[in-house]
VOPAGU-2260 file (C-alpha; in pm, 1 decimal, decimal comma):
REM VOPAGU-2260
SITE   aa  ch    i         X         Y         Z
SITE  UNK   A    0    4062,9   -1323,6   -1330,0
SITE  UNK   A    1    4255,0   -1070,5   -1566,2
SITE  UNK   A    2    4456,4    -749,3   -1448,7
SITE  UNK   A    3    4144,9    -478,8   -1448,7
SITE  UNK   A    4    4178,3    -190,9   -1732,7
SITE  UNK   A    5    4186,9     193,6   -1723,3
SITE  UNK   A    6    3802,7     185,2   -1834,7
SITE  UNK   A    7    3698,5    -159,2   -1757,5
SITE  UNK   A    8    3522,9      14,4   -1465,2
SITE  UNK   A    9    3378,5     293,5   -1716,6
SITE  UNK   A   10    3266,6      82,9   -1913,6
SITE  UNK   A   11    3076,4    -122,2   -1657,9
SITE  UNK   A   12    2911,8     169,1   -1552,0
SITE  UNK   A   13    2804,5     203,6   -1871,2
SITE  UNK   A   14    2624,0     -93,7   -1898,2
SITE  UNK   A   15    2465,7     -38,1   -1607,0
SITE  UNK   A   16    2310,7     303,5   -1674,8
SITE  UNK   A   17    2184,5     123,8   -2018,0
SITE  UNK   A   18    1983,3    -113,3   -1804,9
SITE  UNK   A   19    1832,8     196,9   -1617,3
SITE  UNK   A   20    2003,5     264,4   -1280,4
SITE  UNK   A   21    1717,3     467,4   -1098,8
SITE  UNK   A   22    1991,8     591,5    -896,8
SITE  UNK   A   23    2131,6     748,3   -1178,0
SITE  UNK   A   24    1845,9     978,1   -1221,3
SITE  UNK   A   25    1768,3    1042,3    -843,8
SITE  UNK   A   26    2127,5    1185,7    -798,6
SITE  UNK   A   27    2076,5    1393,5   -1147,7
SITE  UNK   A   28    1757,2    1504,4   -1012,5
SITE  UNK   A   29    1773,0    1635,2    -626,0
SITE  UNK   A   30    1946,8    1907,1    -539,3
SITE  UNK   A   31    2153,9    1790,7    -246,8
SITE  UNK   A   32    2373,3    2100,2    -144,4
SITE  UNK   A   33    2057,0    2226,4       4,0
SITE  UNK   A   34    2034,9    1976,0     275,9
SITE  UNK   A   35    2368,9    2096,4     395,9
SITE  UNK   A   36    2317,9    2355,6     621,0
SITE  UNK   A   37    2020,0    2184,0     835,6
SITE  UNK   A   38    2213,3    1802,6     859,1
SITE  UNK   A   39    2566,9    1996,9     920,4
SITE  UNK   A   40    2377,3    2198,7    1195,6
SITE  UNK   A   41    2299,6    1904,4    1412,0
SITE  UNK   A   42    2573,2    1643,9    1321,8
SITE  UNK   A   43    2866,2    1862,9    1327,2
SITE  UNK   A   44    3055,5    1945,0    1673,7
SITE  UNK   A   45    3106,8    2335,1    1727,4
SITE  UNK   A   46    3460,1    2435,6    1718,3
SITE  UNK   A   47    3443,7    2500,0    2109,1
SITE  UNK   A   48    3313,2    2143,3    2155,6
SITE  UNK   A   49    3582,5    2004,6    2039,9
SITE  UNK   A   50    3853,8    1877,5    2283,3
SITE  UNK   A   51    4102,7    1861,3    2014,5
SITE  UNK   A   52    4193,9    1842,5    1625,5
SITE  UNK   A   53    4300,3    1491,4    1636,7
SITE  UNK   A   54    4104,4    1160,1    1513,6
SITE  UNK   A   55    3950,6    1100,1    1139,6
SITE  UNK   A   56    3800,6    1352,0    1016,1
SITE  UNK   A   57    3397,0    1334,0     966,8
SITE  UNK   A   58    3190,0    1203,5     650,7
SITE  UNK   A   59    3049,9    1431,0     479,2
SITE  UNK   A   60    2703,9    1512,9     546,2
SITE  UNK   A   61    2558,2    1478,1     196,0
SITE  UNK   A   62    2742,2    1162,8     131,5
SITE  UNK   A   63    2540,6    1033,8     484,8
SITE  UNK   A   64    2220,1    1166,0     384,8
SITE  UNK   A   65    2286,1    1018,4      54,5
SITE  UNK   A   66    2302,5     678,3     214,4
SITE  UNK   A   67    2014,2     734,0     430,9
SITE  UNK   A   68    1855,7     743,5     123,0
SITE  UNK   A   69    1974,2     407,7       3,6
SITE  UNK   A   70    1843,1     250,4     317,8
SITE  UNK   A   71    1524,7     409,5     283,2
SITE  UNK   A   72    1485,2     266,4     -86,3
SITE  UNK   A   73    1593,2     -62,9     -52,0
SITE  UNK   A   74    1462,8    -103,7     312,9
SITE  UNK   A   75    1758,4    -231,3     447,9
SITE  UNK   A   76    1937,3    -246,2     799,2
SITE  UNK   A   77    2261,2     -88,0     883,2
SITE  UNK   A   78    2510,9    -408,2     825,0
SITE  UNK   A   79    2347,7    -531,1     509,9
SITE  UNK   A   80    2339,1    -110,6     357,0
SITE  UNK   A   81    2761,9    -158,8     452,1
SITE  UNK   A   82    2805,6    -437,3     260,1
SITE  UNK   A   83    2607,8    -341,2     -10,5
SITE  UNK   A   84    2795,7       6,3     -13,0
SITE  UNK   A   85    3094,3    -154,9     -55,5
SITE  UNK   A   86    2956,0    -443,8    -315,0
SITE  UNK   A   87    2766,2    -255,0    -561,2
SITE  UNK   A   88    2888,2     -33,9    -807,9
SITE  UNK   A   89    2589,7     165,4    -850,4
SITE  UNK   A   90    2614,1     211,1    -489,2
SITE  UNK   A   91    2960,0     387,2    -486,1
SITE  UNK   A   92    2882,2     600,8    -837,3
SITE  UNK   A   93    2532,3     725,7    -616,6
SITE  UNK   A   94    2746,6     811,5    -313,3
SITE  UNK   A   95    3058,3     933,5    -534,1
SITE  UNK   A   96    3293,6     642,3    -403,0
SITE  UNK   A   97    3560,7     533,6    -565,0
SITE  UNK   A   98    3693,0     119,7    -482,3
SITE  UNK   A   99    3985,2     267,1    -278,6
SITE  UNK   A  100    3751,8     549,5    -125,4
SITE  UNK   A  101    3670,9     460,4     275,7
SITE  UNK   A  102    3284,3     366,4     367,5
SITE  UNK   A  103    3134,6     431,5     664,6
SITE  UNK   A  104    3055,4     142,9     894,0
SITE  UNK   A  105    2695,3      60,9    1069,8
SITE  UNK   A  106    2760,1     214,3    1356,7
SITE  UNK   A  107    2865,7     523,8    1158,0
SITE  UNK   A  108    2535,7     522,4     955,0
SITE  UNK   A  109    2284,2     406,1    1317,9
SITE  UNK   A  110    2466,7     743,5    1520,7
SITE  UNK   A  111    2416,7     978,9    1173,4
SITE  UNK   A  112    2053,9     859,7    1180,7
SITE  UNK   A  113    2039,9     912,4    1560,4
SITE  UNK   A  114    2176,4    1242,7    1525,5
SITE  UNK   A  115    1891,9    1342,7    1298,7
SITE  UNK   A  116    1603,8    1192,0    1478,0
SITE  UNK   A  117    1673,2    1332,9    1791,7
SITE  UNK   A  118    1671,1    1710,5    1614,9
SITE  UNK   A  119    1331,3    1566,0    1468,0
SITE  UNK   A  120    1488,0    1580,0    1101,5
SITE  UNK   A  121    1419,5    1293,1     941,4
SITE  UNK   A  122    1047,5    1319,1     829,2
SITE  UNK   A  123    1131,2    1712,3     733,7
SITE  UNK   A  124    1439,6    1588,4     527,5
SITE  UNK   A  125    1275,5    1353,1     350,2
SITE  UNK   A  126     980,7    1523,5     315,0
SITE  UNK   A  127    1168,9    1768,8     112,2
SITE  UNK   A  128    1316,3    1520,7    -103,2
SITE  UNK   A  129     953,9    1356,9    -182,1
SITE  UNK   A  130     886,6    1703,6    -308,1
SITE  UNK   A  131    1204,3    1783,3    -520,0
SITE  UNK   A  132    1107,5    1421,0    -722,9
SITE  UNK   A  133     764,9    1522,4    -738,7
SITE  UNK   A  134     851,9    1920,3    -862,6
SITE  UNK   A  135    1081,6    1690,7   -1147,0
SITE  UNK   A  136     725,3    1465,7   -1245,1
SITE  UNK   A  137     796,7    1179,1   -1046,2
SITE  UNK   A  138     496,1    1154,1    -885,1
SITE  UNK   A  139     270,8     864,4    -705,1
SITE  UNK   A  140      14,8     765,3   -1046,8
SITE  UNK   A  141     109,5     438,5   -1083,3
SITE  UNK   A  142      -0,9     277,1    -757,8
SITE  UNK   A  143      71,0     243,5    -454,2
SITE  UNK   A  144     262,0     -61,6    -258,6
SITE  UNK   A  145     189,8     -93,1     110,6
SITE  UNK   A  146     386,3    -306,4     351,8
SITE  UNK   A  147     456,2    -397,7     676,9
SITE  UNK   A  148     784,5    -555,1     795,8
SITE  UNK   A  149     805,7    -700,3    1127,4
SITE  UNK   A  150    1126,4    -593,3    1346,3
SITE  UNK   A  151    1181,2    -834,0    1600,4
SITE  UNK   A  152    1385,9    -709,4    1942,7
SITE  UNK   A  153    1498,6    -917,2    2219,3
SITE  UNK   A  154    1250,0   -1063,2    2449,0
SITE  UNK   A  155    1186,8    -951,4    2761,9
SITE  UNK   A  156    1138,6   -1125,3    3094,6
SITE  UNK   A  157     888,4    -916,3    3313,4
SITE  UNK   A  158     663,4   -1018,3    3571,5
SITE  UNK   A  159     275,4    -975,7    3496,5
SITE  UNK   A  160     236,9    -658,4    3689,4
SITE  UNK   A  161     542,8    -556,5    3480,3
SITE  UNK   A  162     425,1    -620,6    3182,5
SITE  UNK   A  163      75,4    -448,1    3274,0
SITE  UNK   A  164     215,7     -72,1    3411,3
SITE  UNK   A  165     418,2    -105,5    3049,3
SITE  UNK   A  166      98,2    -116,2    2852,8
SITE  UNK   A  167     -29,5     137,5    3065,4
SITE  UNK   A  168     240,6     357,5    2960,7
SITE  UNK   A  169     421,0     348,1    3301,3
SITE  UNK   A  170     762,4     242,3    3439,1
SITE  UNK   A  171     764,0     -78,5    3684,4
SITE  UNK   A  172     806,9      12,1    4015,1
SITE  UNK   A  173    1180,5     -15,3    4121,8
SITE  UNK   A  174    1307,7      -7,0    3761,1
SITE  UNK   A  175    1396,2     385,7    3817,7
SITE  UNK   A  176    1615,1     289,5    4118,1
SITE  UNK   A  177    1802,6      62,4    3872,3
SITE  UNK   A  178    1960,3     258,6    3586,1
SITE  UNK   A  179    2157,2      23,9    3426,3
SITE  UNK   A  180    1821,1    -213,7    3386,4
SITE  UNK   A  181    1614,6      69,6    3319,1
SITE  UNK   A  182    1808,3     123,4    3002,2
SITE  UNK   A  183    1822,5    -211,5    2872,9
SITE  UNK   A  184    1445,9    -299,6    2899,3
SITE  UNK   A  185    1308,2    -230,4    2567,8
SITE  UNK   A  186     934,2     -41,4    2675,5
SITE  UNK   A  187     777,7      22,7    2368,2
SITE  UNK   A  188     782,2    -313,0    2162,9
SITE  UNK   A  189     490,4    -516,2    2157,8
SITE  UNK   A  190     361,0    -863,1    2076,3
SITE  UNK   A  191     214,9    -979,4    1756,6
SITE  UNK   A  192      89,3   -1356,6    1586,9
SITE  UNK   A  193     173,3   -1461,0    1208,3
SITE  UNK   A  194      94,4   -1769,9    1080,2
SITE  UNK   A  195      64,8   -1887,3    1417,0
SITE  UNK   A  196     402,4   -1760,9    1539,5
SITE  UNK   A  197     462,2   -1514,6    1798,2
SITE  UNK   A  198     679,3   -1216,7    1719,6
SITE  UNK   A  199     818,6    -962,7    1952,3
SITE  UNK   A  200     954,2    -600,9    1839,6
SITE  UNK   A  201     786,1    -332,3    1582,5
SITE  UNK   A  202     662,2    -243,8    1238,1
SITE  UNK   A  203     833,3     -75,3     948,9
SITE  UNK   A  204     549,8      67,8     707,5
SITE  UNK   A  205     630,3     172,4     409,3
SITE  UNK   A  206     407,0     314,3     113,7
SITE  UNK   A  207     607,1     249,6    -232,0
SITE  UNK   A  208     557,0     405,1    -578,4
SITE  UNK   A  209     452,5     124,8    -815,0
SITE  UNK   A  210     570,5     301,5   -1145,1
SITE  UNK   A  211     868,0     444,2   -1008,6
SITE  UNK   A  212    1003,6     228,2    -715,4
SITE  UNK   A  213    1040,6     492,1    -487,8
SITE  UNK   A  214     893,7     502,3    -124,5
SITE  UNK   A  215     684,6     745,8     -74,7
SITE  UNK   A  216     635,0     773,9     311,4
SITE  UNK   A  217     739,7     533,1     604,3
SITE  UNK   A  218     649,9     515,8     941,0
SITE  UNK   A  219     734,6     294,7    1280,2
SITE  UNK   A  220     493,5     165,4    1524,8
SITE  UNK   A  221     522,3    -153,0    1791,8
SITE  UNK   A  222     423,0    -474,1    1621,4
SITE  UNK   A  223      77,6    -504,7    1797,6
SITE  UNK   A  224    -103,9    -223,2    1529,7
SITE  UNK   A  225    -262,2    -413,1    1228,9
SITE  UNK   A  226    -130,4    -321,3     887,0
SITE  UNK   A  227    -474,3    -216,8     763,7
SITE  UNK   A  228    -493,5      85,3    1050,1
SITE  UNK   A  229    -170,1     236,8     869,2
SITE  UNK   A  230    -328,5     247,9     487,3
SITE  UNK   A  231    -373,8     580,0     456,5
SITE  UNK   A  232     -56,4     680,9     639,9
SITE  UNK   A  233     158,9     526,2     405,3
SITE  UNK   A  234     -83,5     628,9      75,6
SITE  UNK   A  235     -37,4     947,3      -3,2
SITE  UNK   A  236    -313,1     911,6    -219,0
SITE  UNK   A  237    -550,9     767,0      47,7
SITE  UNK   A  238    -453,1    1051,6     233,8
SITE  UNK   A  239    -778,1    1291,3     197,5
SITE  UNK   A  240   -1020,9    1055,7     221,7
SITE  UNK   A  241    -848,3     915,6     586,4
SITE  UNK   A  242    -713,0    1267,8     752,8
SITE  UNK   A  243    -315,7    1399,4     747,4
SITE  UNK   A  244    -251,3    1162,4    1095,0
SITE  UNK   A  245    -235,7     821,7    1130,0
SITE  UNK   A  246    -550,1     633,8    1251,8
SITE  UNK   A  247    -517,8     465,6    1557,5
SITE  UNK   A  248    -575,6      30,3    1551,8
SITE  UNK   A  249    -862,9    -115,1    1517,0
SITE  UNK   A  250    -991,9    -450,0    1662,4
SITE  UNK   A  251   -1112,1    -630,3    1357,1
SITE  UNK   A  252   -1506,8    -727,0    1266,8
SITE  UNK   A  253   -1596,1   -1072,7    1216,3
SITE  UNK   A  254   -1665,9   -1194,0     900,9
SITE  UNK   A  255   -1993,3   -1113,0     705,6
SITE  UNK   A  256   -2115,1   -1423,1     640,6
SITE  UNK   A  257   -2079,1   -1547,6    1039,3
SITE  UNK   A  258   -2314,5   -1232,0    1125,4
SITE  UNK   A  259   -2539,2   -1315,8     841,5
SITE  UNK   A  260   -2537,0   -1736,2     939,5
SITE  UNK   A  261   -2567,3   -1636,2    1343,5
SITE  UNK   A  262   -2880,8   -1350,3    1337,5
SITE  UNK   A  263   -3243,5   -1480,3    1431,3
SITE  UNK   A  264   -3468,3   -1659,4    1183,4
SITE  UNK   A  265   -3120,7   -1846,3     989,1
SITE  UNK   A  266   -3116,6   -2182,8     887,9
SITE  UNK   A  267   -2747,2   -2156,1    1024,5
SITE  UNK   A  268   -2700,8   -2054,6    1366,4
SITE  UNK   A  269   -2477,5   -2162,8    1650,0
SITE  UNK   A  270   -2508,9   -2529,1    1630,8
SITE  UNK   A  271   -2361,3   -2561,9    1259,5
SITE  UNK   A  272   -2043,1   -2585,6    1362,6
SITE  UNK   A  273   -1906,0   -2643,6     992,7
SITE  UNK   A  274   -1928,3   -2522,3     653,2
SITE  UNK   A  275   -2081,7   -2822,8     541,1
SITE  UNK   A  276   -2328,3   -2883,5     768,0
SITE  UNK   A  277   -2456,2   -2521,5     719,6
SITE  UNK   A  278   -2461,8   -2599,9     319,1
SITE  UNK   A  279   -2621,5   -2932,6     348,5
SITE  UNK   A  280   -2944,5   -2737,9     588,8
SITE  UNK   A  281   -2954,8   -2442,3     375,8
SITE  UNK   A  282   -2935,6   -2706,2      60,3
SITE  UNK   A  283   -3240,7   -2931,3     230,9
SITE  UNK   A  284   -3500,7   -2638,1     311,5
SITE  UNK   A  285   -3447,0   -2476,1     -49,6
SITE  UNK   A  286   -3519,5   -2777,6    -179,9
SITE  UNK   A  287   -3810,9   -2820,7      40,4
SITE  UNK   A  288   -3948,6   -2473,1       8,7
SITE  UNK   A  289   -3928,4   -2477,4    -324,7
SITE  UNK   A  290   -4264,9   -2365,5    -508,5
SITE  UNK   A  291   -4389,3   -2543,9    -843,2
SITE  UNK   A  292   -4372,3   -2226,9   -1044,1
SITE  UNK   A  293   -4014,1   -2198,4    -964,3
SITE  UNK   A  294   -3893,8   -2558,3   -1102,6
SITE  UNK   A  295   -3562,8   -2379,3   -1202,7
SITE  UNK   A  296   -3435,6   -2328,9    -869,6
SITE  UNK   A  297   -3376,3   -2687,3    -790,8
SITE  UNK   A  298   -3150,9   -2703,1   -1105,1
SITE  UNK   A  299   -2984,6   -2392,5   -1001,8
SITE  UNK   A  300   -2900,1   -2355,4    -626,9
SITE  UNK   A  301   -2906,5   -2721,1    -521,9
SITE  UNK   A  302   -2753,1   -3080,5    -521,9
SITE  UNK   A  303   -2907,8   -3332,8    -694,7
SITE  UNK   A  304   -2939,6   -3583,5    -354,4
SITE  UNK   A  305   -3124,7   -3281,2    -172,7
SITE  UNK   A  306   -3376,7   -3270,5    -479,7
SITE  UNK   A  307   -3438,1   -3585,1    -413,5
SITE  UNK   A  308   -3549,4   -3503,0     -11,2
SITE  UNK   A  309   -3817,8   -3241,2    -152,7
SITE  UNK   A  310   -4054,0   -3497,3    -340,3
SITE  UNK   A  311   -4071,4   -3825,2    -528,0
SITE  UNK   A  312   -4066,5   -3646,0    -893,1
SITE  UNK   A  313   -3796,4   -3455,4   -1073,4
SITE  UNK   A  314   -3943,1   -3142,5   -1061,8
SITE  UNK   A  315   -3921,7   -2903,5    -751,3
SITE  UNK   A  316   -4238,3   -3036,4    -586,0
SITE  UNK   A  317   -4509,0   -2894,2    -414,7
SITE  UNK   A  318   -4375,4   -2992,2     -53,4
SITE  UNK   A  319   -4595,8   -2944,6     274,7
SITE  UNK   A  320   -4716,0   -2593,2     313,2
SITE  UNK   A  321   -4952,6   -2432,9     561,3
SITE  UNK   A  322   -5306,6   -2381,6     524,9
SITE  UNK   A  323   -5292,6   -2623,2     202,4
């Protein structure tokens, strides 16, 4: 590898806003001096807090928000958004980095992020940066994306009565004698199934902008809610048709066709256990209820070898009826 240039950088950077770096026009388009005063109001120690001038001095509160941001967009947890900070160079022109500039660490980024949803600030900040892009015409008309991404947590080791005052929404008894256990038993995760594997932890839902890439809303719950319950959450443009809160999970109906192939009267019911069995009845008494005036329907809706269990020609024959 060659000695790098004055503008070999430049000119990278270059290249990459000719591909079109959305980041490029997000930074060009928020205004993100007026975040200050609300982030630096909760982040920032109070003079009188302090014990003392000494230690690094703190981030910058835009540059944080700006890579809350990031991980917001690309959906990403703390370690990977680090290493991707320090990797990408349309990373470091978003955040205004330069290769010899320091970048803050995960644990940095996790406490920031703490910081701010403890003051209840994230959904209002970010709220207020949906509607900057969408003041600018970068608005939801292309389609909207909805996921869920399961967050697995460490799996915990109760006992069955445990595990049942949790669900109710209770503490164990003798877990508030124990502090230090207390705090390391993770209460709110739940238990979901995925192609037959069991996963432990939460959901990350996210509604995403088809035109422009963008995610439009995001919300958390504990892995046991089904994706479906959160569709108009993360729509905005489901949103009026579902009600501004989320809906609550739903246990989900059985199939149509098992309600239709179970009622009273069907040719189907409980003892056709498989799909082909129920086929090869509902094949035989078509064929054997079929009227001569309707000779088409043999040709239509069944098998030749069922044809054949109606009557002897190759027309849909009479067949045995009552009161004939």
């Amino acid at each position: 590898m060659g000695q790098m240039g004055f503008y070999d950088l430049d000119k990278r950077l270059d290249v990459i806003s000719g591909k079109g770096d959305p980041l490029e026009l997000i930074k060009a388009t928020v205004p993100w001096e007026s975040f200050r005063a609300e982030i630096e109001a909760v982040t920032r120690a109070k003079p009188q807090e302090r014990k003392s001038a000494a230690g690094r001095k703190a981030y910058d509160a835009i540059l944080m928000f700006r890579i809350l941001v990031l991980q917001t967009l690309h959906n990403l947890a703390d370690e990977q958004l680090e290493y991707l900070i320090r990797d990408r160079l349309s990373f470091m022109r978003f955040l205004d980095l330069g290769l010899e500039d320091p970048v803050p660490d995960a644990t940095t980024v996790w406490l920031f992020r703490e910081a701010l949803a403890k003051a209840g600030l994230v959904a209002k900040l970010f709220a207020l940066f949906n509607q900057h892009l969408e003041a600018k015409g970068y608005i939801a008309r292309g389609g909207q994306i909805v996921d869920a991404t399961i967050v697995s947590a460490p799996r915990q080791h109760n006992s069955r009565s445990e595990n049942a005052a949790i669900k109710a929404g209770k503490t164990p008894a003798g877990w508030q004698e124990k502090p230090a256990k207390n705090a390391q038993k993770d209460k709110d995760a739940r238990w979901t199934k995925k192609h037959d594997k069991s996963f432990y932890g939460y959901k990350n839902h996210i509604g995403i902008d088809r035109t422009h890439k963008l995610i439009r809303r995001y919300t958390e719950t504990d892995a046991s809610v089904h994706d479906s319950s959160m569709m108009c959450w993360t729509s905005p443009t489901l949103e009026p048709k579902c009600g501004p809160t989320a809906p609550t999970a739903q246990p989900r109906a059985r199939p149509s066709w098992r309600r239709r192939a179970t009622r009273a009267g069907s040719i189907a019911g409980p003892g056709a256990t498989t799909h082909s069995q129920r086929a090869s009845r509902l094949a035989t008494r078509r064929a054997r209820e079929c009227a001569p005036a309707s000779s088409m329907c043999l040709a239509i809706s069944t098998p030749r070898w069922a044809a054949r269990l109606s009557a002897p020609s190759a027309s849909c024959g009479p067949g045995p009826r009552s009161g004939s």
